[in-house]
PDB file of N, H, CA, C and O in Angstrom:
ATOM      1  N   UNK A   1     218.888 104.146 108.882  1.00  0.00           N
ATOM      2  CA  UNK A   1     218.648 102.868 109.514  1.00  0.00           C
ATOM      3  C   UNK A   1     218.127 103.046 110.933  1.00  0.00           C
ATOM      4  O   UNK A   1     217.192 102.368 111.360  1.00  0.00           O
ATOM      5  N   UNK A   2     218.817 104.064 111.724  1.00  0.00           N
ATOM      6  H   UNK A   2     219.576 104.614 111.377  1.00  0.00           H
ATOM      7  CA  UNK A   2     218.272 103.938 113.125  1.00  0.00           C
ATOM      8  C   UNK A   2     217.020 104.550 113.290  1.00  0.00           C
ATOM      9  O   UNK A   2     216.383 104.397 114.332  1.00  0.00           O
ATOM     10  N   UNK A   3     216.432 105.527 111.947  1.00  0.00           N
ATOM     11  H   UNK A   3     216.950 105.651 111.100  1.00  0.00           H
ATOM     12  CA  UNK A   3     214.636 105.895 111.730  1.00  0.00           C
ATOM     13  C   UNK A   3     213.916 104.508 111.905  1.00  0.00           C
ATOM     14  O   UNK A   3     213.220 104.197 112.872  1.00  0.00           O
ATOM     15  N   UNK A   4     214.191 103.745 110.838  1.00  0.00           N
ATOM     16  H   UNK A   4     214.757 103.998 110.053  1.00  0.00           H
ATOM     17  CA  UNK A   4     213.693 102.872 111.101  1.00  0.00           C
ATOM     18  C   UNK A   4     213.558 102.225 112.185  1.00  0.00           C
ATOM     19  O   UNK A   4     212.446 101.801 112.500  1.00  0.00           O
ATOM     20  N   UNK A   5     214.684 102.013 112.993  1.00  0.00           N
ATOM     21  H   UNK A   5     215.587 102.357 112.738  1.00  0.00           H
ATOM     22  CA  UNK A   5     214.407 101.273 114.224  1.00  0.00           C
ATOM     23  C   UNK A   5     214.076 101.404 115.247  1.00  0.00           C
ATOM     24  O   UNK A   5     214.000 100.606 116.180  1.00  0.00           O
ATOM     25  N   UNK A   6     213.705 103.064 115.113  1.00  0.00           N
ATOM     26  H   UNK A   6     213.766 103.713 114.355  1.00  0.00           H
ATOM     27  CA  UNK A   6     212.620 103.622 116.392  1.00  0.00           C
ATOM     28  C   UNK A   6     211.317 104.000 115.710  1.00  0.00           C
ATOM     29  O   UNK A   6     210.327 104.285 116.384  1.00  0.00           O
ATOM     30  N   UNK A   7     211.296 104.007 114.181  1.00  0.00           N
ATOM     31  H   UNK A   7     212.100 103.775 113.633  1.00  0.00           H
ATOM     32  CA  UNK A   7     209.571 104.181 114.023  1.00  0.00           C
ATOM     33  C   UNK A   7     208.850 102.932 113.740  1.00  0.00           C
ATOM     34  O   UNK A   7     207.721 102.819 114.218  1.00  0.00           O
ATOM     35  N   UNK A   8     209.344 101.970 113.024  1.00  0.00           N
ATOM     36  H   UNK A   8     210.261 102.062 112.637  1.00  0.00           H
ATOM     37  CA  UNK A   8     208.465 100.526 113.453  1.00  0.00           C
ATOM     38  C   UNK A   8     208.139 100.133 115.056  1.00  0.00           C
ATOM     39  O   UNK A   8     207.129  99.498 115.362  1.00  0.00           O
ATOM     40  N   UNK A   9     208.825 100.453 115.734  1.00  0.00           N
ATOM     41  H   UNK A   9     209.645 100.968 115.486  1.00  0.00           H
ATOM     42  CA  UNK A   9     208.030  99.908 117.574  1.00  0.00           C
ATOM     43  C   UNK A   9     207.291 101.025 117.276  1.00  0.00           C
ATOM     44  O   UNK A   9     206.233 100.483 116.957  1.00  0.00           O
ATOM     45  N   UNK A  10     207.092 102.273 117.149  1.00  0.00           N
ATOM     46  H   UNK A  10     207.952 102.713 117.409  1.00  0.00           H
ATOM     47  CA  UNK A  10     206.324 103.423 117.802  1.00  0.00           C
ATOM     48  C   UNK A  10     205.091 102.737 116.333  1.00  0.00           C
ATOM     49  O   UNK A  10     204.603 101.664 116.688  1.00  0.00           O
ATOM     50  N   UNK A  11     204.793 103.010 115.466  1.00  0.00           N
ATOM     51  H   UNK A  11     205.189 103.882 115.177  1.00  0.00           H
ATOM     52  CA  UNK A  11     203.972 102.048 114.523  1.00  0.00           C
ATOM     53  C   UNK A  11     203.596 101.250 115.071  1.00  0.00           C
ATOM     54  O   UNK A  11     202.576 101.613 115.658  1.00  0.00           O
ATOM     55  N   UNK A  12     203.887 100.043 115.298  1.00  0.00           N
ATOM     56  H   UNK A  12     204.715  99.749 114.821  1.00  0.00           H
ATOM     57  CA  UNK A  12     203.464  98.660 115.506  1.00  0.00           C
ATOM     58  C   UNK A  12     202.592  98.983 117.327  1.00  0.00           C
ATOM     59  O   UNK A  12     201.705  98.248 117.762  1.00  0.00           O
ATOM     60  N   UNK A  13     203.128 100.171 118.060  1.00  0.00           N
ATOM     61  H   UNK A  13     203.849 100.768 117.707  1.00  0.00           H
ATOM     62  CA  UNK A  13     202.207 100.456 119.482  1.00  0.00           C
ATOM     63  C   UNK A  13     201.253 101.495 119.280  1.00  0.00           C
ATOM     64  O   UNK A  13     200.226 101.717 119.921  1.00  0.00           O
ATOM     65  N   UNK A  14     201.729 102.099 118.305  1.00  0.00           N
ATOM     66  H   UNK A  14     202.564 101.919 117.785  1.00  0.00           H
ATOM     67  CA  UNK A  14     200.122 102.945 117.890  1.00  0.00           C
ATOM     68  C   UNK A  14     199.233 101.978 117.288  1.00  0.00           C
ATOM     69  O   UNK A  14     198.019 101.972 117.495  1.00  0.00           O
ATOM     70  N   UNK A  15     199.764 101.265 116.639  1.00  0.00           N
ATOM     71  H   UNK A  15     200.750 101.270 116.472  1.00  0.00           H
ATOM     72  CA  UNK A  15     198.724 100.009 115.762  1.00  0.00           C
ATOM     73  C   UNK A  15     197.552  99.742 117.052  1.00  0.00           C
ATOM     74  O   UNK A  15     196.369 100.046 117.209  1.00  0.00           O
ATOM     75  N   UNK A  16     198.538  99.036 117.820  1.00  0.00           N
ATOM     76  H   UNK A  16     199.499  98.789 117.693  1.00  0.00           H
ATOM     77  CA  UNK A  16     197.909  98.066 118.946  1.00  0.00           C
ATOM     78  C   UNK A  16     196.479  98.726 119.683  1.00  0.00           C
ATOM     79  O   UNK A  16     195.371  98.322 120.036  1.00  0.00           O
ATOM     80  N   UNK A  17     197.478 100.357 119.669  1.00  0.00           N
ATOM     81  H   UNK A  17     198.378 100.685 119.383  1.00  0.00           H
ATOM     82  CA  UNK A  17     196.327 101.075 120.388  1.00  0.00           C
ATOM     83  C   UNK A  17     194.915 101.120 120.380  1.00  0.00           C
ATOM     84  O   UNK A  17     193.866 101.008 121.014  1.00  0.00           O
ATOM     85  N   UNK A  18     195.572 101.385 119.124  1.00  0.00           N
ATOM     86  H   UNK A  18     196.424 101.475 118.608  1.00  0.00           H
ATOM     87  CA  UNK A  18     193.977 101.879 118.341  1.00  0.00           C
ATOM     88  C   UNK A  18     193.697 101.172 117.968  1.00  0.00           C
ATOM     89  O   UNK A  18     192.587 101.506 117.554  1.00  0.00           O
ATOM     90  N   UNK A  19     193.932  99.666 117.569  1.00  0.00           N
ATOM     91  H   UNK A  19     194.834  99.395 117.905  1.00  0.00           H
ATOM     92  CA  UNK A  19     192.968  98.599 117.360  1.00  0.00           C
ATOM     93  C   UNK A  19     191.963  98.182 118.760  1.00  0.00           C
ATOM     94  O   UNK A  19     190.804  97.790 118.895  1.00  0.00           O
ATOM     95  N   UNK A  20     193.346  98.571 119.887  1.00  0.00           N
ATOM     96  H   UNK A  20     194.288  98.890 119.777  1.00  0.00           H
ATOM     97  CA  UNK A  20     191.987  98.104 121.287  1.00  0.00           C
ATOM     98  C   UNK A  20     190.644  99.298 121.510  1.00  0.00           C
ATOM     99  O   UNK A  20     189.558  99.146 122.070  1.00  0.00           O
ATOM    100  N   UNK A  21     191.140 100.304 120.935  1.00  0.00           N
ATOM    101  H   UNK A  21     192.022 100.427 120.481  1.00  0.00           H
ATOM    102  CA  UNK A  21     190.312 101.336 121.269  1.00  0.00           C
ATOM    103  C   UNK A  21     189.057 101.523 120.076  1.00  0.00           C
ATOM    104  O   UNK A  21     188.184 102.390 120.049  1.00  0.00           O
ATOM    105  N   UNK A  22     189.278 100.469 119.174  1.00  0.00           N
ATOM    106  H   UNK A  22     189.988  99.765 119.195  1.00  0.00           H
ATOM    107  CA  UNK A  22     188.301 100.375 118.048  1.00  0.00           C
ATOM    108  C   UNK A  22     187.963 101.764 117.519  1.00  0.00           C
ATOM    109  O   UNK A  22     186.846 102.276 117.444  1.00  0.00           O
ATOM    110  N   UNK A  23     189.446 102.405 117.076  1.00  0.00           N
ATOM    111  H   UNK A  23     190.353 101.989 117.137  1.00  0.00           H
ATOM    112  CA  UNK A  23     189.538 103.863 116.037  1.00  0.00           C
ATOM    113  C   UNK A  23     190.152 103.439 115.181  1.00  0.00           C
ATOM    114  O   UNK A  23     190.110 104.464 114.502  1.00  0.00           O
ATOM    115  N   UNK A  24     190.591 102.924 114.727  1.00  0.00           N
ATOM    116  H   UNK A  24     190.625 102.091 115.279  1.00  0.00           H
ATOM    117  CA  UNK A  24     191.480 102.752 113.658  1.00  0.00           C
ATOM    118  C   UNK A  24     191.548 103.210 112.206  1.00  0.00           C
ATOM    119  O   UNK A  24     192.351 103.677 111.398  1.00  0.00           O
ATOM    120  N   UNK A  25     190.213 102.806 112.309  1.00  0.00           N
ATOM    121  H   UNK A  25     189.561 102.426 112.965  1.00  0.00           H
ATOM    122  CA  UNK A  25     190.063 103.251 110.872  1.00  0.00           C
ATOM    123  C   UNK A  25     188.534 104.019 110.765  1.00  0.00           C
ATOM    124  O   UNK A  25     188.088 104.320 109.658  1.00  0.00           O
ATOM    125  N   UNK A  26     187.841 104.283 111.916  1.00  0.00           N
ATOM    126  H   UNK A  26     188.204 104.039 112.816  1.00  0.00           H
ATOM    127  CA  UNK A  26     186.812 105.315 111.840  1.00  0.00           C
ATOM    128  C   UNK A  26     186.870 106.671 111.455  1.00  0.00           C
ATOM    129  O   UNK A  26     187.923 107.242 111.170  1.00  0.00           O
ATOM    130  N   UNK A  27     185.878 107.137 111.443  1.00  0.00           N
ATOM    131  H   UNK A  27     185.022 106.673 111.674  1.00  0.00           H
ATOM    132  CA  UNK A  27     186.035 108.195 110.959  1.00  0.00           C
ATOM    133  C   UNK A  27     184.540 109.086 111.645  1.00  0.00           C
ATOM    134  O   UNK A  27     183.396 108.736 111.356  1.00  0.00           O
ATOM    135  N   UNK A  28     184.842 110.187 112.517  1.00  0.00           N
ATOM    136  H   UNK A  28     185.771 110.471 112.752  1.00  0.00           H
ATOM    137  CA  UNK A  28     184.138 111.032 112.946  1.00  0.00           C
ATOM    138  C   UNK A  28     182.845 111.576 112.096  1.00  0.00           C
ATOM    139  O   UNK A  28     182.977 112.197 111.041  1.00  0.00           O
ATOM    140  N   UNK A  29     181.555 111.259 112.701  1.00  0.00           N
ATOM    141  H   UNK A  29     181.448 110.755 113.558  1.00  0.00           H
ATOM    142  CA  UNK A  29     179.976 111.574 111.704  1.00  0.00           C
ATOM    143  C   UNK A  29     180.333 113.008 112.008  1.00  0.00           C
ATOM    144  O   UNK A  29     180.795 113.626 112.967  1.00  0.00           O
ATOM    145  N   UNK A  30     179.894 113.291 110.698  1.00  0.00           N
ATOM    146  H   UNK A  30     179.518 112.789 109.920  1.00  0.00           H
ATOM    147  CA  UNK A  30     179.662 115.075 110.377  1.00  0.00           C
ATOM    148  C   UNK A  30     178.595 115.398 111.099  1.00  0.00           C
ATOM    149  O   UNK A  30     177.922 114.653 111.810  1.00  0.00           O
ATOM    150  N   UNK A  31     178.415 116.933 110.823  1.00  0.00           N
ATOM    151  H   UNK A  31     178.962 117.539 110.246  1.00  0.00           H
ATOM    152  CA  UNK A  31     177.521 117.361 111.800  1.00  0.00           C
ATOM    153  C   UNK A  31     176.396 117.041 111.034  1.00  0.00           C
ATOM    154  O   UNK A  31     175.539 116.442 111.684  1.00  0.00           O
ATOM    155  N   UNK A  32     176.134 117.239 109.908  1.00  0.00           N
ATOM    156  H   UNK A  32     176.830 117.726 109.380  1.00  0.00           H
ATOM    157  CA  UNK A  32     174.527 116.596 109.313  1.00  0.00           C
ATOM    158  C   UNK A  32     173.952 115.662 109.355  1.00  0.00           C
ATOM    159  O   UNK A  32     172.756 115.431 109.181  1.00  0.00           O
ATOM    160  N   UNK A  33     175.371 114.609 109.765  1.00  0.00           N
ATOM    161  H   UNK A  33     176.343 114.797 109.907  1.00  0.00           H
ATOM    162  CA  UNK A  33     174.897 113.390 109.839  1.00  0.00           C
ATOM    163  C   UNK A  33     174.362 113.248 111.420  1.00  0.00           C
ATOM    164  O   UNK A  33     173.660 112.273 111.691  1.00  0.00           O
ATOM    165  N   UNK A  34     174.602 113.953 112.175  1.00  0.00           N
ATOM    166  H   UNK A  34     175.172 114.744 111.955  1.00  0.00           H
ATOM    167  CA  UNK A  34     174.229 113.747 113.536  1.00  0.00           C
ATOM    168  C   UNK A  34     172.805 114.671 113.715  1.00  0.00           C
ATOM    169  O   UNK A  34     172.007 114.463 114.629  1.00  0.00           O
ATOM    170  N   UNK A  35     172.661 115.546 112.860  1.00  0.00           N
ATOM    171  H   UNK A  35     173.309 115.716 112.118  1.00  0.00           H
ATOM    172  CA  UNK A  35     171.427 116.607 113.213  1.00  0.00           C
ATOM    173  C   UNK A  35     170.064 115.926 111.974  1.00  0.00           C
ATOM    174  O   UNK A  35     168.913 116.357 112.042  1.00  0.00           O
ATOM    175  N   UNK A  36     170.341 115.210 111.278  1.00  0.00           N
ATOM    176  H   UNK A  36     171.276 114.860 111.223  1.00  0.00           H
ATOM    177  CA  UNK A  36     168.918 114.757 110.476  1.00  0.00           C
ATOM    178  C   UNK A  36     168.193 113.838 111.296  1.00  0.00           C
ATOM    179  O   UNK A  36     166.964 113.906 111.324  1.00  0.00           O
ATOM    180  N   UNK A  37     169.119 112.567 112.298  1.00  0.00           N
ATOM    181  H   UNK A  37     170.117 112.512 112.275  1.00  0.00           H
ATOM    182  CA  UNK A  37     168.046 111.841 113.010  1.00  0.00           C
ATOM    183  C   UNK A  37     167.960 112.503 114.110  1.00  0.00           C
ATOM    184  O   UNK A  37     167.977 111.692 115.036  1.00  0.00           O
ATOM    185  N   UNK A  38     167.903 113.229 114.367  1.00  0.00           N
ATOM    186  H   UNK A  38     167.889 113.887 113.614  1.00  0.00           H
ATOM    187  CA  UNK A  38     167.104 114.556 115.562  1.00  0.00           C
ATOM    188  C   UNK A  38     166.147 115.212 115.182  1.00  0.00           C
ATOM    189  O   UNK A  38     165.027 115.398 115.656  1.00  0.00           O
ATOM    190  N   UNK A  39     166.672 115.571 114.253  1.00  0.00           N
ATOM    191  H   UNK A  39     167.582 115.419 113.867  1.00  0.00           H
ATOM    192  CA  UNK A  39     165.511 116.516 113.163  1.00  0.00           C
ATOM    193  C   UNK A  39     164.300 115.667 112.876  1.00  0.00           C
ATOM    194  O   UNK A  39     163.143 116.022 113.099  1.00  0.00           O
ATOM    195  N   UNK A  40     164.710 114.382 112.301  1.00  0.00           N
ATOM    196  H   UNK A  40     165.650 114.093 112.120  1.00  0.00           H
ATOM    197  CA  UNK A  40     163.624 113.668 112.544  1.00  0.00           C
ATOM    198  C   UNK A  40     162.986 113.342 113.553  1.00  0.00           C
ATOM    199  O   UNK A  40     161.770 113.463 113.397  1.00  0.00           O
ATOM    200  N   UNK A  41     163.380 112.884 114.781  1.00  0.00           N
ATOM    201  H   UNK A  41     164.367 112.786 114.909  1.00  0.00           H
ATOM    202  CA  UNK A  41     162.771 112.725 116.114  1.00  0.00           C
ATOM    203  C   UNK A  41     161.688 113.920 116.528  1.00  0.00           C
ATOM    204  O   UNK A  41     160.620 113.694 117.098  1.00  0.00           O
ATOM    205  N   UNK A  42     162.107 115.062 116.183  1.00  0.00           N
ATOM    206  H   UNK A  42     162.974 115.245 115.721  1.00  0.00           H
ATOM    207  CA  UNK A  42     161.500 116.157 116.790  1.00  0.00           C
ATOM    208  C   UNK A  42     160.535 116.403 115.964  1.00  0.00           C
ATOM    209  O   UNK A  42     159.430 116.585 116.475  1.00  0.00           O
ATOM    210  N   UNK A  43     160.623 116.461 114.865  1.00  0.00           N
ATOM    211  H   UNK A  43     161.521 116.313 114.450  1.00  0.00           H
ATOM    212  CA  UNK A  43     159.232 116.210 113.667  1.00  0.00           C
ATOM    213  C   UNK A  43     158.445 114.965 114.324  1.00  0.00           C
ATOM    214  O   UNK A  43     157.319 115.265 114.719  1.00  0.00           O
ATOM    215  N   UNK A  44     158.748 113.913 114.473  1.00  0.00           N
ATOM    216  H   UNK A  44     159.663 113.670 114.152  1.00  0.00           H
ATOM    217  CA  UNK A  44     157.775 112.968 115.280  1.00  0.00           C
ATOM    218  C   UNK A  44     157.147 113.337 116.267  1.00  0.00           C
ATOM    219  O   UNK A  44     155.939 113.106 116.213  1.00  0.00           O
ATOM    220  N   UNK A  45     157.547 113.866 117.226  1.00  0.00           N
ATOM    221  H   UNK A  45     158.528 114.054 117.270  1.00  0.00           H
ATOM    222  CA  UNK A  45     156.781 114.391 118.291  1.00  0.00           C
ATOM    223  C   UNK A  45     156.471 115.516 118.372  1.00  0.00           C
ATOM    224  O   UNK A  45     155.915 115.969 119.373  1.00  0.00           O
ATOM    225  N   UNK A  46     156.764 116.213 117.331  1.00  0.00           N
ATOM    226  H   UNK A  46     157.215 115.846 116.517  1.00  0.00           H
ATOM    227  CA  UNK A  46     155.709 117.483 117.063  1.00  0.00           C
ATOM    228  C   UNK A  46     154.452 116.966 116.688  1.00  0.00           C
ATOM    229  O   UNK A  46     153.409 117.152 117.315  1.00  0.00           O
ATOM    230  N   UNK A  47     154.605 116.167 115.421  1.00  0.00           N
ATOM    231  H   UNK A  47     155.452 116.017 114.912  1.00  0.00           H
ATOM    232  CA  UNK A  47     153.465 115.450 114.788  1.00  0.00           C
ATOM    233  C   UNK A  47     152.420 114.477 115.798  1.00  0.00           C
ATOM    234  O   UNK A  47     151.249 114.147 115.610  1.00  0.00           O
ATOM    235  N   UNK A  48     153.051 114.270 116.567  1.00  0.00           N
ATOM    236  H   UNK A  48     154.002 114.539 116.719  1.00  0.00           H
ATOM    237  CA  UNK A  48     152.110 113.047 117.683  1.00  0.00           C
ATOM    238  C   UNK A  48     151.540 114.376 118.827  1.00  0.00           C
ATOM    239  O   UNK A  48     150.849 114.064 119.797  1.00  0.00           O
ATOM    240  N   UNK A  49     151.738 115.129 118.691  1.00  0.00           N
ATOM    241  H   UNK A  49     152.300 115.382 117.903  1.00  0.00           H
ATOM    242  CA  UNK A  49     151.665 116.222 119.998  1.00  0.00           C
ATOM    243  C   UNK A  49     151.990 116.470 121.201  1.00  0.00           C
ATOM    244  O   UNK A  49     151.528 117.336 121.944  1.00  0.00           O
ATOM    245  N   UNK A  50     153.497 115.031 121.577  1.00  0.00           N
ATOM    246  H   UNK A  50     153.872 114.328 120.974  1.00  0.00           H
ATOM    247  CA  UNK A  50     154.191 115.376 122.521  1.00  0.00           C
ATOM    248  C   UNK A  50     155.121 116.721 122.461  1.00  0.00           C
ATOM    249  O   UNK A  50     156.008 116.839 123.306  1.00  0.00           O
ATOM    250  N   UNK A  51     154.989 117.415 121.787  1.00  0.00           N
ATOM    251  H   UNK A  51     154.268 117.319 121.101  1.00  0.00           H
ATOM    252  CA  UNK A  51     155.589 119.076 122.231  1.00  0.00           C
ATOM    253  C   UNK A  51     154.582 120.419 120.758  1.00  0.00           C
ATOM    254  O   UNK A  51     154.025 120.565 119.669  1.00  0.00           O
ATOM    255  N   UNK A  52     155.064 120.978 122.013  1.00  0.00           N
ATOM    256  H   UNK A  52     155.517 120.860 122.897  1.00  0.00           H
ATOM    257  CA  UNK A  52     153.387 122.372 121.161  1.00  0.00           C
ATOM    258  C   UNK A  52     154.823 122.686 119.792  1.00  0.00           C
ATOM    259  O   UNK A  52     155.811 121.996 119.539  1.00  0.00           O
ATOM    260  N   UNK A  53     154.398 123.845 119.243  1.00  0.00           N
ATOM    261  H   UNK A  53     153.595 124.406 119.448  1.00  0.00           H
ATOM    262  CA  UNK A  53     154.860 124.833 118.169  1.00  0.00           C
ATOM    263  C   UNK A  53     156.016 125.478 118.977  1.00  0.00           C
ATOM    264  O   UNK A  53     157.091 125.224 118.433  1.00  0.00           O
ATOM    265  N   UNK A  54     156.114 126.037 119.812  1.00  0.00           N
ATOM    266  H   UNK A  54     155.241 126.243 120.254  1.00  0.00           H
ATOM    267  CA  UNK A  54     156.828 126.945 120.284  1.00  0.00           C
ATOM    268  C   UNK A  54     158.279 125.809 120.864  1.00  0.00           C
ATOM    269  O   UNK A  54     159.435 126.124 120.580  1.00  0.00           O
ATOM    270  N   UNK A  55     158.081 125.000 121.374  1.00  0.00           N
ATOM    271  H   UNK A  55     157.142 124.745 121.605  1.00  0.00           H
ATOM    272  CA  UNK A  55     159.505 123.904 121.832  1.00  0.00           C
ATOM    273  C   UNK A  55     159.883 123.266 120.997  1.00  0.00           C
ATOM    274  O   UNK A  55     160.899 122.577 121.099  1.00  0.00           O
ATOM    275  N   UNK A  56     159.039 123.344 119.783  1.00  0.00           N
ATOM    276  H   UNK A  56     158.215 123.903 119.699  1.00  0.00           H
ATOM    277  CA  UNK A  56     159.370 122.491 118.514  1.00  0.00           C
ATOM    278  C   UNK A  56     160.674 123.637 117.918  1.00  0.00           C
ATOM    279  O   UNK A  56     161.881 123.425 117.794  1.00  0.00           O
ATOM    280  N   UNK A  57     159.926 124.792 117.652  1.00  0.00           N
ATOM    281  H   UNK A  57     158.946 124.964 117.753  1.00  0.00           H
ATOM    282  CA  UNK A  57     160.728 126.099 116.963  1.00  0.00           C
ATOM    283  C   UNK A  57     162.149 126.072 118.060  1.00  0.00           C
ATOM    284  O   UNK A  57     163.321 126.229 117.717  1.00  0.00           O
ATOM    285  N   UNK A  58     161.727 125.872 119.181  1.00  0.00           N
ATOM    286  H   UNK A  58     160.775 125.745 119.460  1.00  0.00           H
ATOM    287  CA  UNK A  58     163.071 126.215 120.242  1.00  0.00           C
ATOM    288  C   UNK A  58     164.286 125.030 119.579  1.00  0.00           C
ATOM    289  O   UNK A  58     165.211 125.396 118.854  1.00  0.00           O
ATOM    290  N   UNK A  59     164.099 123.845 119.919  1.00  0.00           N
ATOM    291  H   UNK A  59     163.347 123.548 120.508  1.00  0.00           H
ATOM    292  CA  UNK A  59     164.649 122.975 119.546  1.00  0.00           C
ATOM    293  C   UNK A  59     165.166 122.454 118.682  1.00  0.00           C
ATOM    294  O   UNK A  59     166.072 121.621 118.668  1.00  0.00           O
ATOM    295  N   UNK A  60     164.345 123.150 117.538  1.00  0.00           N
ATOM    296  H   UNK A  60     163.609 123.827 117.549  1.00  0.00           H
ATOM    297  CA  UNK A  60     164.807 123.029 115.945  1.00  0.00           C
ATOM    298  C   UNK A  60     166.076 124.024 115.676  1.00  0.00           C
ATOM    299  O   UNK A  60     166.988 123.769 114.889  1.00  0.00           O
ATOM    300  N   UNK A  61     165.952 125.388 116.597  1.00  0.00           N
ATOM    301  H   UNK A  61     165.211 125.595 117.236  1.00  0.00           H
ATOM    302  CA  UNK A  61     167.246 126.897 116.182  1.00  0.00           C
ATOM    303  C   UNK A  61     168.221 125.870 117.092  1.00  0.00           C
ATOM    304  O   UNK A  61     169.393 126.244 117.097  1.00  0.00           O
ATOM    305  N   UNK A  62     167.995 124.828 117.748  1.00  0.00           N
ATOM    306  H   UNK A  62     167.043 124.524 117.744  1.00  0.00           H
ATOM    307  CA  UNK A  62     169.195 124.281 118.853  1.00  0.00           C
ATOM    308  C   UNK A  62     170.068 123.101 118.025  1.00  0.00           C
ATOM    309  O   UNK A  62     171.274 122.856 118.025  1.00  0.00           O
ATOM    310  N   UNK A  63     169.202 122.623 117.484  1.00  0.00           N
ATOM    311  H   UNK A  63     168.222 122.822 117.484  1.00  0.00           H
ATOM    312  CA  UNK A  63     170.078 121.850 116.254  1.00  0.00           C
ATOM    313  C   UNK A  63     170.191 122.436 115.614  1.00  0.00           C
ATOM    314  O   UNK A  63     170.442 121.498 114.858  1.00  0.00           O
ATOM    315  N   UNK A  64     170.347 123.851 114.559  1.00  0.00           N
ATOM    316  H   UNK A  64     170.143 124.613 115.173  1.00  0.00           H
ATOM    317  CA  UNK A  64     170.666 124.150 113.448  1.00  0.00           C
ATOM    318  C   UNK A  64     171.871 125.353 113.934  1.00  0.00           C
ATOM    319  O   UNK A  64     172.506 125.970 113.079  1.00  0.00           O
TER     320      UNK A  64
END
């Protein structure tokens, strides 16, 4: 009985927390998910010719 009556307050103020802190129920992007729209970006401006071959190659071993 007295579990209970110290883990519902500690529950119910972690609740609070993390509802203000808008985690609650997220969940951390993987790393692939963070390195394909880069990967793409940098293919774009390889392709437009804002960066040569060589900063493209640099940048690409920096995400992978």
């Amino acid at each position: 009985m007295f579990i209970f009556m110290f883990l519902i307050p500690v529950l119910i103020i972690w609740a609070i927390i993390a509802l203000a802190r808008g985690d609650a129920w997220s969940v951390s992007p993987r790393h692939s998910d963070q390195v394909e729209p880069a990967m793409e970006l940098l293919k774009r401006r390889y392709a437009c010719g804002e960066i040569n071959r060589e900063e493209f190659e640099e940048r690409k071993r920096n995400l992978i």
